[in-house]
C-alpha positions in Angstrom: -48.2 93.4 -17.8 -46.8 95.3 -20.8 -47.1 99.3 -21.2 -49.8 99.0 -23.6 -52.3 96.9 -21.7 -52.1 98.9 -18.4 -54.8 101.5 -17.9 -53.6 105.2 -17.6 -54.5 107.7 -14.9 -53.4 111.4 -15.3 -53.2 113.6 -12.3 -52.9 117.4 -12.6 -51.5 119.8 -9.6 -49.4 122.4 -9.3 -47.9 121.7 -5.8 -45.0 118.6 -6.5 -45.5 117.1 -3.0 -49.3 116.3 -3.7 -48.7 114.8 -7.1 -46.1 112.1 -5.5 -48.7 111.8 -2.6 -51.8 111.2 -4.9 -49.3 108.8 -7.0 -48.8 106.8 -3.7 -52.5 106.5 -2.8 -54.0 105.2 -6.8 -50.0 103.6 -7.7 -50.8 99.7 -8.8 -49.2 96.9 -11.3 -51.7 97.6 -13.8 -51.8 101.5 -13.8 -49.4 103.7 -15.8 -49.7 107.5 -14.1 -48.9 110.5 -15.7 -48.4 113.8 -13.5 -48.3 117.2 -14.8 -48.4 121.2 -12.5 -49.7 123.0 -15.2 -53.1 122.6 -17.8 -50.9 123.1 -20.4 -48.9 120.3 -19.7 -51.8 118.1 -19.1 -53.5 119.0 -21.9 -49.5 118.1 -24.3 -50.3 114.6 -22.5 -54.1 114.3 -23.2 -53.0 114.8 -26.6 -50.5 112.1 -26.8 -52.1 109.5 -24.5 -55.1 107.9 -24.4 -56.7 107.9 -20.2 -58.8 106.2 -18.1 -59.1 108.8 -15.5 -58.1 112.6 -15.0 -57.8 113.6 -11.7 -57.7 117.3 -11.5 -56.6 120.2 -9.1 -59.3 122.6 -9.1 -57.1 125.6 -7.9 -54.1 126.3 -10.1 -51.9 129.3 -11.4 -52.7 130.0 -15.3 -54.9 127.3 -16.4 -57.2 126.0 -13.7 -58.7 123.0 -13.3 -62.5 124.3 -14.3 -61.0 125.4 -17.7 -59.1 122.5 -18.2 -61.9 120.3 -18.1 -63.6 122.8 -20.4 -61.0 122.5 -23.2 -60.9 118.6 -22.3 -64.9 118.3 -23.4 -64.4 120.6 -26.7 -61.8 117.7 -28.1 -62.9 114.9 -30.0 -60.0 112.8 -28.3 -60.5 113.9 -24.8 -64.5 114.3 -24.6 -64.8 111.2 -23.4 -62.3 110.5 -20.3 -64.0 110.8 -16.5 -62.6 113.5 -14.5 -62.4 114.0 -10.9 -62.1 117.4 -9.2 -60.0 117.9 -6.2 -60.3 121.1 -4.1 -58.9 122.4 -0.4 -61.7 124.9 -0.6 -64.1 124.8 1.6 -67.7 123.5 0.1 -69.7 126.5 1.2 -68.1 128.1 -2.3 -70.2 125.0 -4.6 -66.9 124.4 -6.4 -68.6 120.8 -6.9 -71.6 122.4 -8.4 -69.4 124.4 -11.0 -67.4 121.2 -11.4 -70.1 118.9 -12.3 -71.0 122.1 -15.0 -68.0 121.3 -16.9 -68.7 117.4 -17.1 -66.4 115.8 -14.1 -67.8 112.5 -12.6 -66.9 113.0 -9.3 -65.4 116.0 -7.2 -63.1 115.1 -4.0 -62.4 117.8 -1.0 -59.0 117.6 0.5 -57.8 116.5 2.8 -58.5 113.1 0.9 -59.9 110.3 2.0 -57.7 107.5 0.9 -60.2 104.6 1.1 -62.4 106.6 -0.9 -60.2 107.9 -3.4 -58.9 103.8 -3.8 -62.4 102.4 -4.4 -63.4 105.8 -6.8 -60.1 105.2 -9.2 -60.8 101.3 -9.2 -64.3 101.6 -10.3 -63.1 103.8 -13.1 -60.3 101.9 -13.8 -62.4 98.5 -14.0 -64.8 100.3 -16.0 -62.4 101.5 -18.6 -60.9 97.9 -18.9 -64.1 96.4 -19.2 -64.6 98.6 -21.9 -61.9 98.1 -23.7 -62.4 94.7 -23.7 -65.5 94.6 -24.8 -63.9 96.7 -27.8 -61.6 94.5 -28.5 -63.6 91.7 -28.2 -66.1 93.8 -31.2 -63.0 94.1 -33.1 -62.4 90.4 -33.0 -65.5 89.4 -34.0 -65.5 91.9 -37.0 -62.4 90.7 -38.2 -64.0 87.2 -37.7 -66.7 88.2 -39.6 -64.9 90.0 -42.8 -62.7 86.3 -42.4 -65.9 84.4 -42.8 -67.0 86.3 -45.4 -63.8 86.3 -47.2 -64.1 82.7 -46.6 -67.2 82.4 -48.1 -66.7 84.5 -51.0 -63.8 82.1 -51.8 -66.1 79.1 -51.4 -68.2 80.7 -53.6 -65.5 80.9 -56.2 -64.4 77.6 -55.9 -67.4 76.2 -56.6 -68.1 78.5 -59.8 -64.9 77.3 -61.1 -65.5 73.9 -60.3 -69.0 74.1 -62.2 -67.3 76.1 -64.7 -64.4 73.3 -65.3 -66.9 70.5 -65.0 -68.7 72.1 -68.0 -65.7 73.0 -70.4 -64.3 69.4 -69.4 -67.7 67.8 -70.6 -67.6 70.5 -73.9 -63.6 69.3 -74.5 -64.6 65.8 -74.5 -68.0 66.0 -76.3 -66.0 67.7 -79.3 -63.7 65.1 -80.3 -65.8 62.2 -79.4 -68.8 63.6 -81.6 -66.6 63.8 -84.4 -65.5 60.4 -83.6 -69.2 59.3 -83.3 -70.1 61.1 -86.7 -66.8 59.2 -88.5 -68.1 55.8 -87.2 -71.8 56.4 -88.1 -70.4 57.4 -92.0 -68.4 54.6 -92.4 -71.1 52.5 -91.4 -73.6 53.8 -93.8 -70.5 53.4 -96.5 -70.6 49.7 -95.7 -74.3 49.1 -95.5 -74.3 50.4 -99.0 -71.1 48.6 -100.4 -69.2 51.4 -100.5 -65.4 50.1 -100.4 -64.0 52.5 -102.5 -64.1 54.9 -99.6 -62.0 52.7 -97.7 -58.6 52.8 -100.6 -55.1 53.0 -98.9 -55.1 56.9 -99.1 -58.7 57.5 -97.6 -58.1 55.1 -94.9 -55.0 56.4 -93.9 -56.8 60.2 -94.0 -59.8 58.5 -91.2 -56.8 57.2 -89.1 -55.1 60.1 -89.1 -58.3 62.5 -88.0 -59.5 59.3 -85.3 -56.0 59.8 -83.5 -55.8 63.7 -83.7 -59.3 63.1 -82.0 -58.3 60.3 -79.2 -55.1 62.3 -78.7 -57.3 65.4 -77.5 -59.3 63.4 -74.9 -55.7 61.5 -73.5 -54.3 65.0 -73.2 -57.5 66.3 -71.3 -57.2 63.3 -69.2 -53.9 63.4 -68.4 -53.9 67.2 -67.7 -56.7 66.2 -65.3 -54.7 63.4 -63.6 -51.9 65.8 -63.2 -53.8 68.3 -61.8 -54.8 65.5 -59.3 -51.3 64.5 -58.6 -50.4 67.5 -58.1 -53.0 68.3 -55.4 -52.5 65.3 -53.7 -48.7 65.5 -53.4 -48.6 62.8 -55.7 -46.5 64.2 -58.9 -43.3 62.8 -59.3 -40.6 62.8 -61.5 -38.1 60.4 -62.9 -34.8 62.6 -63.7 -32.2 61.3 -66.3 -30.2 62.6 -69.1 -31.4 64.8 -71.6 -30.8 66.9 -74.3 -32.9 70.3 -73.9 -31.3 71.8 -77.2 -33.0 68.4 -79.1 -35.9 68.5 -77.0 -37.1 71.7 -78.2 -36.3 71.5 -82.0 -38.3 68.5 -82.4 -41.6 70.1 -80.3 -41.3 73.3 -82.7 -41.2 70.4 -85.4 -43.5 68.8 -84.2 -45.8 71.8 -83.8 -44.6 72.6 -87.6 -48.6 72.4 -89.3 -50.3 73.8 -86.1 -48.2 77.0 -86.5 -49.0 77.1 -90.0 -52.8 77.0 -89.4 -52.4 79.7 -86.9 -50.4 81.6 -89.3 -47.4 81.9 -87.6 -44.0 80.1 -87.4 -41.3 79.7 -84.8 -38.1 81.6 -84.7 -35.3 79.3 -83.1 -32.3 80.3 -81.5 -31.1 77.1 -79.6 -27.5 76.6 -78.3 -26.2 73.5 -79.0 -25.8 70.7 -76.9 -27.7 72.1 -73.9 -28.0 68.9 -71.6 -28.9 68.4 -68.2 -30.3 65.3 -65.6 -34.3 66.2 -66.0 -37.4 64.3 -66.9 -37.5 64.7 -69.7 -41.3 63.4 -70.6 -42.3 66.6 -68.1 -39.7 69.0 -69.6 -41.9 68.0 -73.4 -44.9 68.4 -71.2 -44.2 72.1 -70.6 -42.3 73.2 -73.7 -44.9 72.5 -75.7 -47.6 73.8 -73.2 -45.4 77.2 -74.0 -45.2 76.9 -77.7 -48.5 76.2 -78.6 -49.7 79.1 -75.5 -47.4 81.4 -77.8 -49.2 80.1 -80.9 -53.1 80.7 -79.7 -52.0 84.3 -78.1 -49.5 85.1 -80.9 -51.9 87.3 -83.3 -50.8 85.2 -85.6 -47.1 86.2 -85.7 -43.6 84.8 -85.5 -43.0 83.3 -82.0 -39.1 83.2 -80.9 -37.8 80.4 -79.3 -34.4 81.3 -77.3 -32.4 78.3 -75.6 -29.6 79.3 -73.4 -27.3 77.8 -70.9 -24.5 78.7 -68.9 -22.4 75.9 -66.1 -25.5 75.3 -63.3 -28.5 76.9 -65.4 -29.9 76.2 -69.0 -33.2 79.1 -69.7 -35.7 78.5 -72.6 -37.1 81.7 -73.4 -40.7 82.0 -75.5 -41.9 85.5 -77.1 -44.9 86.0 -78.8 -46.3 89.1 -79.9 -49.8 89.3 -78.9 -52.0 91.1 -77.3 -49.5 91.0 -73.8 -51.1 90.0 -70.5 -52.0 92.8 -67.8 -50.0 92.7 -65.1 -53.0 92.1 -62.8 -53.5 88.9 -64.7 -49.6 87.7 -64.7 -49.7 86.0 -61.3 -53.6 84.6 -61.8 -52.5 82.9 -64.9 -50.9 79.8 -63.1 -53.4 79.3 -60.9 -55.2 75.9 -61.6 -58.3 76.5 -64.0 -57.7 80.3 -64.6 -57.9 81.2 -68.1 -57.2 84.6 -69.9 -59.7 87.2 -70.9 -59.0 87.0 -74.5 -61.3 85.2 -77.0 -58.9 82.5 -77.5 -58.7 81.1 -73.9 -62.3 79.9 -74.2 -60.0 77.4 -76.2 -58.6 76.0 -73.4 -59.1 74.7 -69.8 -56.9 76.7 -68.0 -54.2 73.6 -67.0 -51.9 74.4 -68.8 -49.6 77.0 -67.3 -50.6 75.5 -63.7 -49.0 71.9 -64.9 -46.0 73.8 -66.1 -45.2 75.5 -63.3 -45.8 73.0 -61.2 -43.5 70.7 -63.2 -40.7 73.4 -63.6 -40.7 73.6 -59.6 -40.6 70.2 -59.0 -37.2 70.4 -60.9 -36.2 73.0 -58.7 -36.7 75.4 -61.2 -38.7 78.1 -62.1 -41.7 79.4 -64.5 -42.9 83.4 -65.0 -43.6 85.8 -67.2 -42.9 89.4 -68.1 -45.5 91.7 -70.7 -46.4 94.5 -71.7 -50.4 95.0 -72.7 -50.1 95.4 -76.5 -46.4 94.4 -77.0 -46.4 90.5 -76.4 -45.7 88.3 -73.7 -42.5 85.9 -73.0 -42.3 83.2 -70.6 -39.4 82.2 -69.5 -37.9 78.7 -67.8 -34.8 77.8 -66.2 -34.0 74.7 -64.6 -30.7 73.8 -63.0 -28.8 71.6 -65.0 
């Protein structure tokens, strides 16, 4: 049995030879005893040590027993431990009156009777164990209880998010197929009335173009979803060749060319040349331009910079915006799966985004954070092993 689970027993007596014989008589495997000749050093143990019994001396130089237990009962620490009185005076002077006066549980007259004094500490000692058990058995179900309730709170959350994503999954796919709905429904009425002049080369070209903006919305949200599923299940996997990082980027900000120009911004590049490396590079797209068009809807509409870097084992892709900056609170919530930002503009989007990337970044062995200041812009940066 360690120190900490056996109970304690201080006894208090000025004479040396009783302590040790006292010691003999209550000694067991489960008992740690403390001795002290003087109620001042008793009470520089009571303060350091928590008891389960104090067996005291009634007659001592100084401090005596009597007073000991007094100053025992005024302190909050030591109010509550049992104390037994021992005493070679005779009981014609109602020392065991006095004693019980000053709170003791028992009083003892010497010389002892060691049966009696084995059965007394026993009961006190089983007592004190039972107690503490029952304590910690209290504590256990309290912390059980603040567990289940953390438990539940998160349950709670889940489901709120699930709701929640379930709802802006149904708004993100109404959207485009409405407009989709409300194309088909006015070219049909062109055609009822013989309208083919709204079908020339030029306007036909303008409907295709708007139908696959549209389709490619709902194929993103889809495949964001199956990700997300893969991703959960174990499931994602990658397909690693050779690529060109420094090409790869320069055609997504190229790409992204008009969408930065509707948000009023641009992109400033700084790409080292010839940054290649063996990655998949259909997942590398998939989170580049998860950052560059984050940058772009959080940007304030200002200059994003795009920095491309590499050195022997690592290349870094580095993209600042200069928005509103992300609280550090929120930096480490961001990549959680379905967790959006508290800006206006994140009601744009359903909080995939920076989970996928992540997750993809990491399954190259690499890595995916962010620094920011609130007010001063946020940049992300990734770096993979090349």
């Amino acid at each position: 049995m360690s120190a900490e689970q056996k109970a304690k027993l201080l006894i208090v007596d000025d004479l040396p030879e009783n302590l040790q014989a006292l010691e003999k008589v209550i000694e067991r495997d489960d008992r740690e005893i403390f001795s002290a000749t003087s109620g001042e050093a008793a009470l520089d143990l009571l303060l350091q040590h928590e008891f389960a019994l104090a067996i005291l001396d009634v007659m001592m130089p100084g401090m005596n027993g009597f007073e000991l237990a007094e100053l025992m009962r005024g302190t909050e620490k030591t109010r509550h431990i049992p104390i037994v009185f021992v005493s070679a005076s005779g009981k014609e002077l109602n020392y065991a009156f006095r004693g019980y006066e000053t709170g003791a549980v028992d009083f003892l007259h010497k010389p002892l009777d060691i049966a009696a004094v084995k059965s007394k500490v026993h009961v006190f000692v089983s007592l004190y164990q039972q107690r503490n058990k029952v304590k910690q058995q209290v504590e256990a179900l309290e912390k059980s209880r603040q567990e289940l309730r953390a438990t539940q709170a998160e349950l709670e959350r889940a489901l709120k998010m699930r709701d929640d994503f379930m709802s802006l999954v149904g708004h993100e796919l109404r959207t485009p197929l409405n407009t989709l709905h409300m194309e088909a429904q006015l070219r049909q009425l062109l055609l009822n009335k013989g309208d083919m002049n709204a079908f020339n080369a030029e306007k036909l070209g303008a409907m295709i173009a708007r139908d696959a903006r549209q389709i490619h919305n709902m194929i993103r949200l889809i495949n964001d979803m199956n990700d997300v599923s893969r991703i959960q299940n174990d499931k994602l996997s990658i397909m690693p060749g050779d690529a060109n990082l420094s090409t790869l980027v320069k055609g997504v900000a190229t790409d992204l060319a008009q969408q930065a120009e509707s948000a009023g911004s641009n992109f400033e590049l700084d790409i080292q040349p010839e940054v290649t490396g063996v990655w998949d590079e259909f997942r590398i797209e998939q989170i580049v331009i998860n950052l560059l068009t984050n940058a772009l809807r959080y940007g304030d509409a200002k200059p994003v910079k795009v920095t491309l870097t590499a050195d022997a084992t690592t290349a870094t892709l580095q993209v600042q915006d200069q928005g509103p900056g992300i609280a550090e609170t929120e930096q480490t919530r961001i990549f959680e799966k379905f967790e959006r930002g508290n800006t206006k503009k994140a009601s744009e989007g359903l909080g995939m985004g920076l989970y996928i990337a992540r997750q993809l970044a990491e399954a190259h062995k690499g890595t995916l954070g962010v620094e920011s200041t609130p007010g001063k812009g946020a940049t992300f940066t990734l770096t993979l092993p090349r």
